[in-house]
C-alpha positions, 0 to 999 in steps of 0.5 A: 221981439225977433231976438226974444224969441231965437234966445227962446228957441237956442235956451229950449234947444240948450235944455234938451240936449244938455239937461233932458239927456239923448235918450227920448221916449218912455225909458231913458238910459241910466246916467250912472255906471252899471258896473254889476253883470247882470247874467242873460236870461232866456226869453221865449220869442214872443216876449223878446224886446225888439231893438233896432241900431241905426251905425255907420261904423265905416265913417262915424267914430261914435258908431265905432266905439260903440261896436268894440266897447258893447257890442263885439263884447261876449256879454252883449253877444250873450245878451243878444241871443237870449234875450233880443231881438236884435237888428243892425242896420249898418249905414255904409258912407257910400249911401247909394249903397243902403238897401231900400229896406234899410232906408224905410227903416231910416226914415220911419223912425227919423233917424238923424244921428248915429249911433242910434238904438231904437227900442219898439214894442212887437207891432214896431212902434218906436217906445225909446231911443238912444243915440251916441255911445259911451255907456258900458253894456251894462247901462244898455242891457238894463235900459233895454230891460226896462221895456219888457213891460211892454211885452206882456 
């Protein structure tokens, strides 16, 4: 029965990583490749999508590429200003080094693997996460896009 139960427990673990995808929440990212621009858009303050990314870009290679592959490009940078809310907390290796802002954040939405990109409605409650790199910018813009109905 003790071996039922752990094979139980590896298949279900198996499933949600492999099969369910690494985005969790209301919107998952798209899995197949957005490869039209879709230009920035001005959005009123008010109306601005709230994104927060968890990085450690001094030790985590995943955190890295996602910084030269989407957000040092012109068109995230284009995105972020007209479109986002945009804030980055950058996980340093030395971790007595972290603000205790940073840390609260780390620890309000449960942040266990870098990258992570947390989308929140205005009030900060978390509506979707993703974590890893490897999307271009496309797939993130138009996944951060699709929760803009939560901002009414």
């Amino acid at each position: 029965m003790k071996d039922l139960l752990k094979l139980a427990g590896i298949f279900l673990v198996v499933y949600f990583l492999f099969f369910r995808g690494n985005a969790v929440g209301k919107v998952e990212m798209s899995h197949s490749l957005k490869s039209e621009a879709a230009p920035a858009r001005s959005v009123a303050d008010g109306k601005r999508i709230r994104v927060i990314l968890f990085t450690g870009t001094e030790w985590c290679s995943a955190c890295v590429h996602l910084e030269s592959s989407v957000l040092a490009t012109p068109v995230w940078d284009e995105f972020a200003k007209r479109e986002i809310s945009f804030r980055k907390i950058d996980v340093p290796r030395d971790r007595s080094r972290l603000a205790n802002a940073d840390r609260l954040a780390i620890a309000k939405y449960g942040v266990r693997g870098y990258p992570t990109m947390v989308v929140t409605d205005a009030s900060g409650k978390e509506l979707s996460r993703h974590v890893g790199s490897g999307a271009p910018v496309e797939n993130y813009k138009d996944w951060i896009r699709r929760h803009s109905r939560y901002y009414p």
